[in-house]
C-alpha angles and dihedrals in degrees: 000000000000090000096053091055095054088040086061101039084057099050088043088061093044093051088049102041084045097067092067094052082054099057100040076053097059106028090126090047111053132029112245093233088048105046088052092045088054092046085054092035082056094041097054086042085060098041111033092078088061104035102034102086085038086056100047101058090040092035093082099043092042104149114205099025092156093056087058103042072063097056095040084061092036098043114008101091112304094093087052094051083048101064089038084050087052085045095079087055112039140036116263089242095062099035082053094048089068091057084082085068101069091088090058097052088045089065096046092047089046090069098057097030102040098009100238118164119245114211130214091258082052092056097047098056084051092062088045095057094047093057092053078055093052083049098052089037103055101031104260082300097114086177088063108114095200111064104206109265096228091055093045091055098044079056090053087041084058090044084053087047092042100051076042083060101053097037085058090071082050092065104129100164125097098235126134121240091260091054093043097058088039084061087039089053096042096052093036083064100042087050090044089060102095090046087054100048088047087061097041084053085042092051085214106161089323095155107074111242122211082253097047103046083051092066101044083061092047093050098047100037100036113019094030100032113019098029087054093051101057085042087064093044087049097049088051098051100034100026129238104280097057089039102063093037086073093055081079086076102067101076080065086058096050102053087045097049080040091064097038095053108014106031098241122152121194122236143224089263091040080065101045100041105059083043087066084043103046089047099047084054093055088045093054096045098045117115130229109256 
């Protein structure tokens, strides 16, 4: 039973890690508001038969709706377009390496939404972090005044997942987690609209490619779906502490995943960066004795 568990945790990884290596993939196919509008588009089609008659009878005495208007713009799908969006201007190695900083952006989030203290050693690992970031983003060249664009969205794209995160622990409705990602689904779209008008007006990679249409299928079946549910079936088994730990790993799979099937090679900077930024984490998560 152990096995299975780990089994899962790893192609949970892989199915999330994946998804970057897709869209790096299919930048020039496919336009970044419209790719995330037709993942959520699949999503609601799978879950709507089973949550719809659930939803109609809690949708009215929903507690908490603007919570989850919040999480719906936080984490309903423009974090995603965003790192689509980075994709068309940095590697995938580089845009994965910032997912070590959501933890980060958790604790600094924690202080203005839940009004959690953050302490000097807190701080510090902070600063640290954001070094290992200044490294990644210009190159390993500190003196460079421009910071690439794609690197500076997959870290909005992280700030998005991060306030996600937090408002999750503000939840106050009664809905199951089907129904929940149903509503999540359902708000993330109506926020994406004017993202995907603006790509329609644009006419950037409007018409779906085969392999386009491909990854919309992949991101939203098996990194959106299926990923999230061995994530739940991991959490449950390992707890959350150990669980998320291992989502640390997944800058490793990517650049792995990124040379089998890219091309992309790391670099000295890609190294030394998520060290600072592994180290200011642990910094910042370590307990007082």
């Amino acid at each position: 039973m152990r096995a299975l568990v780990w089994l899962v945790l790893l192609a949970t990884l892989l199915l999330w890690s994946g998804n970057w290596i897709v869209a790096r993939a299919v930048r020039d196919d496919i336009a970044p508001g419209i790719a995330t509008a037709g993942r959520l588009v699949v999503v609601l089609l799978i879950l709507l038969p089973f949550t719809f008659s659930g939803l109609k009878g809690k949708i009215g005495g929903l507690r908490g709706k603007g919570v989850l208007l919040a999480i719906g713009f936080f984490g309903g799908g423009l974090h995603l377009a965003f790192q689509w969006l980075g994709l068309h201007y940095t590697t995938a190695t580089s845009a994965t390496l910032y997912l070590s900083t959501a933890p980060i952006f958790i604790l600094l989030l924690a202080r203005p939404l839940l009004g959690e203290r953050i302490r000097p050693r807190q701080w510090a690992g902070v600063a640290l972090s954001f070094c290992g970031v200044a490294l990644i983003g210009t190159q390993g060249r500190l003196g460079l005044v421009g910071y690439n664009a794609g690197d500076a969205l997959a870290l909005l794209s992280m700030l998005f997942w991060g306030t996600y995160t937090v408002l999750l622990r503000m939840r106050r409705d009664t809905l199951d987690t089907p129904e929940f990602l149903a509503v999540q689904c359902a708000l993330g779209l109506l926020w994406l609209l004017p993202w995907v008008c603006l790509d329609f007006l644009s006419e950037r990679a409007t018409t779906l490619s085969t392999a386009g249409a491909l990854a919309v299928l992949y991101s939203a079946i098996g990194s959106l779906l299926l990923a999230g549910a061995g994530w739940t079936y991991v959490v449950k088994r390992l707890g959350a502490p150990r669980a998320g730990a291992s989502m640390h790993l997944m800058p490793g799979l990517a650049a792995l995943l990124s040379m089998a099937f890219l091309g992309e090679y790391p670099h000295w900077y890609h190294g030394a960066g998520i060290a600072l930024i592994l180290a200011g984490v642990a910094l910042s998560s370590l307990r007082r004795a």
